[in-house]
C-alpha positions as CSV (number, residue, x, y, z in Angstrom):
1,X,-28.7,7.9,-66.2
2,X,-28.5,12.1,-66.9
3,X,-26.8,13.7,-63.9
4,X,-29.6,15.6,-62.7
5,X,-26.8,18.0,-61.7
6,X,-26.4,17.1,-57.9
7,X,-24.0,18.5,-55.6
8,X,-22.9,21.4,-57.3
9,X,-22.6,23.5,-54.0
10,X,-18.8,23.9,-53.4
11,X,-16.8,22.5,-50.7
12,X,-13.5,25.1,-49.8
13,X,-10.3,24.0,-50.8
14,X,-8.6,23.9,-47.4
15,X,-11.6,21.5,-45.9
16,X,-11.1,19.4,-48.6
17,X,-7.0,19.4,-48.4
18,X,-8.0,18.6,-44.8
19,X,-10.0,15.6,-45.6
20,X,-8.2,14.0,-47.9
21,X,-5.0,14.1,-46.3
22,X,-7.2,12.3,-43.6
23,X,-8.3,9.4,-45.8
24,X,-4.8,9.2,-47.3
25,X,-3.8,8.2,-43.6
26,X,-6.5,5.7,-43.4
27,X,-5.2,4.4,-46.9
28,X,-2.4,3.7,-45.1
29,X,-3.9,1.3,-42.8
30,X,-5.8,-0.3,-44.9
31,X,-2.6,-1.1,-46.8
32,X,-1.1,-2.7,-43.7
33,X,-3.8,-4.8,-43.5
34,X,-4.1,-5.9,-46.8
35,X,-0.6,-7.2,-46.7
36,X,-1.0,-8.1,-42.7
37,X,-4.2,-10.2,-43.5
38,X,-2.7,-11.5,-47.6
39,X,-5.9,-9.6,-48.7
40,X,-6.8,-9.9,-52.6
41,X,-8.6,-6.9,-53.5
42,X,-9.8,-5.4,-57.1
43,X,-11.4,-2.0,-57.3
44,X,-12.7,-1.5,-60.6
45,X,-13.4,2.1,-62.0
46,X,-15.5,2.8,-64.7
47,X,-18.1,5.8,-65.8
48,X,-18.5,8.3,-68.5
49,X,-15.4,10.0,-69.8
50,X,-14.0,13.1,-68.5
51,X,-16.1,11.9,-64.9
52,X,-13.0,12.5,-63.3
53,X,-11.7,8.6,-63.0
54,X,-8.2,9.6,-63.0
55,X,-8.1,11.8,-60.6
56,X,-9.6,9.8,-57.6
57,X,-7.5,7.0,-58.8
58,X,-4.4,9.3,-58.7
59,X,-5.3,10.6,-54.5
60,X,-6.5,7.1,-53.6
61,X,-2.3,5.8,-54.3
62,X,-1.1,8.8,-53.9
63,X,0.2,8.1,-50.5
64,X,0.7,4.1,-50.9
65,X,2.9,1.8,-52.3
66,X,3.0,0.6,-55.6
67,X,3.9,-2.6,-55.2
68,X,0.6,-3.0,-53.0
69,X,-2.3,-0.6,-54.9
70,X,-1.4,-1.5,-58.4
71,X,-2.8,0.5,-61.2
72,X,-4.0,-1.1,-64.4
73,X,-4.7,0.7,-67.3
74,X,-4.5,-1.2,-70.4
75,X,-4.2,0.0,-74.0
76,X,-6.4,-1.3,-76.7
77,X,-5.3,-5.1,-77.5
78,X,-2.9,-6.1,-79.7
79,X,-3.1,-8.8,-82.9
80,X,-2.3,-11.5,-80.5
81,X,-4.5,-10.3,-77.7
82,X,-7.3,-10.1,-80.0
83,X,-7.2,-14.0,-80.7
84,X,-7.2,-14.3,-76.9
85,X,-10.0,-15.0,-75.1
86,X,-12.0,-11.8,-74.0
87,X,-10.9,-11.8,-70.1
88,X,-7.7,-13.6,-70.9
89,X,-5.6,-10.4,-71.1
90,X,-7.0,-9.0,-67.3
91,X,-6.2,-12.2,-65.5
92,X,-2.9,-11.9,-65.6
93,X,-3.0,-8.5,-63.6
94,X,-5.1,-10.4,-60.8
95,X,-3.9,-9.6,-56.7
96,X,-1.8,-12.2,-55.6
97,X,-1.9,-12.2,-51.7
98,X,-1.3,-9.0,-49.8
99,X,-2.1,-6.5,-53.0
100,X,-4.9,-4.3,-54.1
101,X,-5.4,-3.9,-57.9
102,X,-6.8,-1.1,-59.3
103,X,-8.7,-1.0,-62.8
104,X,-8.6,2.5,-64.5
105,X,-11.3,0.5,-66.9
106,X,-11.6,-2.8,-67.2
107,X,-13.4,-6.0,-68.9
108,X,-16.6,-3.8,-69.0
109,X,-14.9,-2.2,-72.4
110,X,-16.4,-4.9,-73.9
111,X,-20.3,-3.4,-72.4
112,X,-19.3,-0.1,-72.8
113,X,-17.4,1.3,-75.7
114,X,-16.7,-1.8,-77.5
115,X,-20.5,-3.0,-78.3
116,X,-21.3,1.1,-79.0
117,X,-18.3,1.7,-81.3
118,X,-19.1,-1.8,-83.2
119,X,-15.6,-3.2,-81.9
120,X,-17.4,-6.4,-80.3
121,X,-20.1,-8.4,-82.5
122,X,-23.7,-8.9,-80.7
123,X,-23.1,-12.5,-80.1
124,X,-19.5,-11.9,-78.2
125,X,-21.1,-8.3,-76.5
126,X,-24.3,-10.6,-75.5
127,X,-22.0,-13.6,-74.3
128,X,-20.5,-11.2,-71.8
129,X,-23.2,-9.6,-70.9
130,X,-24.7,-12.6,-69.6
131,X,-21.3,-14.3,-68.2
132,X,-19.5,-11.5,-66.5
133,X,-22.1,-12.3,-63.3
134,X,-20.9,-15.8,-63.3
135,X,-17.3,-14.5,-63.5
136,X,-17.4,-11.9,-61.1
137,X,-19.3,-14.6,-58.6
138,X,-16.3,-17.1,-59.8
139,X,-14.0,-14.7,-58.1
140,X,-15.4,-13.8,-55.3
141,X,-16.7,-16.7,-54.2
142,X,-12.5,-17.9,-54.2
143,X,-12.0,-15.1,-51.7
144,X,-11.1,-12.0,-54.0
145,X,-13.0,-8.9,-53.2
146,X,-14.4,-7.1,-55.8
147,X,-15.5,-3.4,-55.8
148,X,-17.0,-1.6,-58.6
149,X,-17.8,2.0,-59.0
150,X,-19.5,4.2,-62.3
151,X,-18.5,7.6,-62.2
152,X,-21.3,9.8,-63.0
153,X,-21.2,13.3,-64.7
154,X,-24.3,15.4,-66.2
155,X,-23.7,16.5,-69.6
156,X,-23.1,20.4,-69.5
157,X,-20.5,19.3,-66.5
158,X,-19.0,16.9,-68.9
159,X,-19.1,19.8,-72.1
160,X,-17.2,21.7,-69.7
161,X,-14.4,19.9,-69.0
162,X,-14.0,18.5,-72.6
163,X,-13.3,22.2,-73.6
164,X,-10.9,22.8,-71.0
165,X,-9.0,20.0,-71.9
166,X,-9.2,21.0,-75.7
167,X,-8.1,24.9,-74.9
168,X,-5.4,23.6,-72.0
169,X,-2.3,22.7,-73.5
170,X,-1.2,20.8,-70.8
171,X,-4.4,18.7,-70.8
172,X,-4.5,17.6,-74.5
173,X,-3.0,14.3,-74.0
174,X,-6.1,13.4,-71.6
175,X,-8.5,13.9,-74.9
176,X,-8.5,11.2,-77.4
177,X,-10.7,10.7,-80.5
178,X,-12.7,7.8,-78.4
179,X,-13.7,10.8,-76.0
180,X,-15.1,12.9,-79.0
181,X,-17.3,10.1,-79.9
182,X,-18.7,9.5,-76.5
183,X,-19.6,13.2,-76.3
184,X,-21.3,12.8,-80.0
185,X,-22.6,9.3,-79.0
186,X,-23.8,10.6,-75.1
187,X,-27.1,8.3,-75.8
188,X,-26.1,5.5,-77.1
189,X,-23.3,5.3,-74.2
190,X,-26.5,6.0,-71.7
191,X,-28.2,3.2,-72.7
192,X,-25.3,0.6,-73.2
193,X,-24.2,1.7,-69.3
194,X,-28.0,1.6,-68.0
195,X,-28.1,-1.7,-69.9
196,X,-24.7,-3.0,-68.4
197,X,-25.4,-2.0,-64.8
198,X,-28.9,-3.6,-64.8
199,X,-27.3,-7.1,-65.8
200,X,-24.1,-6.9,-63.7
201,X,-25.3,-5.2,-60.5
202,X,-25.7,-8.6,-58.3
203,X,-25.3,-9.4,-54.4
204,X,-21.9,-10.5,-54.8
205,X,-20.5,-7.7,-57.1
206,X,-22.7,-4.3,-56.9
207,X,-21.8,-0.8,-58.4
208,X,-21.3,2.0,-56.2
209,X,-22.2,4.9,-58.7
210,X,-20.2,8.1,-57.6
211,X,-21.9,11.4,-58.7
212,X,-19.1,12.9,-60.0
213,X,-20.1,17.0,-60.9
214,X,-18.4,17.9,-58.1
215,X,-14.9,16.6,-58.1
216,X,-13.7,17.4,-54.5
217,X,-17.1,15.7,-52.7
218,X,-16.6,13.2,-55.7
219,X,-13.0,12.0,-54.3
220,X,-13.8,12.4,-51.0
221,X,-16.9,10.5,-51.0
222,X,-15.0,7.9,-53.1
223,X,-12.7,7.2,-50.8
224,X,-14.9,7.1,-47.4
225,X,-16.6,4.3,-49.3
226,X,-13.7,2.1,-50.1
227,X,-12.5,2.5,-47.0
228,X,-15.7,1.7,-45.8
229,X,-15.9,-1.7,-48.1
230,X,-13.2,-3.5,-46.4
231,X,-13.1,-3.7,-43.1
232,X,-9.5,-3.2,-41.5
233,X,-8.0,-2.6,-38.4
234,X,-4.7,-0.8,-37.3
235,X,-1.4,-3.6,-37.6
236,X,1.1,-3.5,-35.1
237,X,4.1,-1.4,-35.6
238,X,7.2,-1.4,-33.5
239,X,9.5,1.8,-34.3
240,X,12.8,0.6,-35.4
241,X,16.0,2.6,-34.2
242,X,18.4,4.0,-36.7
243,X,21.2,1.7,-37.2
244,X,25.3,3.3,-36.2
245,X,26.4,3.4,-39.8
246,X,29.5,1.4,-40.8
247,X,32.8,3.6,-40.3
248,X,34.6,5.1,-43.3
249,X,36.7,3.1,-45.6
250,X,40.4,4.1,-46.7
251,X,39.8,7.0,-49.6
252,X,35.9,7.3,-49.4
253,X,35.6,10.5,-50.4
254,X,32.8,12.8,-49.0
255,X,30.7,13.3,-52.2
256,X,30.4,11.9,-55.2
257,X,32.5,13.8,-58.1
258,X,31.9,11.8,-60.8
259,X,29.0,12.6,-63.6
260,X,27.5,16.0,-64.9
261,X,25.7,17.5,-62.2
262,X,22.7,19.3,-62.5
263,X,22.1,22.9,-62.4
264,X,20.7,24.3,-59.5
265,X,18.3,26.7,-61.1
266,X,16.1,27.3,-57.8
């Protein structure tokens, strides 16, 4: 699964600020109809660290609400989640009507970096393996819709980035120890991720792999897809008019004078 270093040529930073302000409106709608039409979406994002996950993530709710594209990014499990079953601890961030819900990683830890970093035992990685079709067919076949994309990155691209993070202050917090050892362990993460996608690329749940070298075309083409994935139509909106506001009561007074107020230092 080597990125084979495609689409490396550059696309200029105002036609990309012009295209995805574009598909941020298109968001939009799609939003409208998700709650118009008490849609039940999950988008799941997974790939090789430092692919860039996060930031198509951060464009794609950038310009919606919160309470409809909900992010999910869980931490590792606690003592009580551990004694859980495996799947038991994502459920309970399922869509209920109306809402899209967006994995930043998901079950496929368990495929990934649990069965290479020995977290999971062979029986319980094996188990998975095999069920997570039947799941992911469970929930789709009860009306959820389930999208899955592997963001791809070559390994000098990936090199790259880990060393900006580690020489960028400001990006330090985005490089943990886990990340190291996928770099070390690039291989063995290949052939756990060729191995995963083989067994849990069905009709009812593919993976959309996203090249992912080039972050711009990476986003953008991202987004066209998802957009793509659900079909949607433009809801009906009727432009409210601006209420008259309630008069004045007896010693209102024009601003507010209480607390320490902040100093304008621009």
């Amino acid at each position: 699964m080597e990125n084979p270093e495609k689409g490396k040529d550059k696309i200029s930073r105002a036609d990309y600020e012009k295209e995805i302000a574009r598909l941020q409106e298109e968001l939009v709608l799609l939003q409208d109809w998700i709650k118009f039409k008490g849609l039940r979406v999950i988008v799941i994002f997974e790939g090789r660290d430092a692919a860039g996950k996060g930031g198509v993530i951060k464009r794609i709710t950038e310009r919606v609400s919160p309470r409809v594209f909900r992010v999910v990014a869980l931490p590792a499990p606690n003592d009580r989640e551990k004694e859980q079953l495996y799947i038991q601890r994502y459920l309970t961030h399922f869509p209920a009507s109306g809402e899209m819900v967006i994995f930043d990683r998901s079950w496929y830890n368990r495929l990934g970096v649990e069965h290479v970093m020995g977290f999971c035992t062979k029986q319980q990685y094996e188990t998975f393996l095999s069920d997570c079709p039947r799941f992911e067919s469970y929930l789709t076949n009860n009306g959820i819709i389930l999208i899955k994309y592997f963001f791809n990155v070559g390994m000098e691209e990936q090199e790259r980035r880990f060393l900006k993070r580690i020489n960028d202050p400001a990006r330090h917090w985005k490089l943990s120890p886990m990340d190291l050892e996928s770099y070390r362990r690039w291989w063995e993460y290949t052939e756990a991720y060729d191995k995963m996608i083989s067994a849990t690329h069905t009709v009812n749940a593919p993976w959309h792999i996203v090249e992912a070298d080039n972050k711009r075309k990476a986003r953008l083409n991202c987004i066209s897809h998802l957009l793509s994935a659900i079909p949607y139509e433009k809801t009906p909106f009727k432009k409210p008019e601006l209420p008259k506001r309630t008069k004045r009561g007896k010693g209102v007074r024009d601003t507010l004078e209480i607390g320490n107020k902040v100093k304008e230092r621009y």
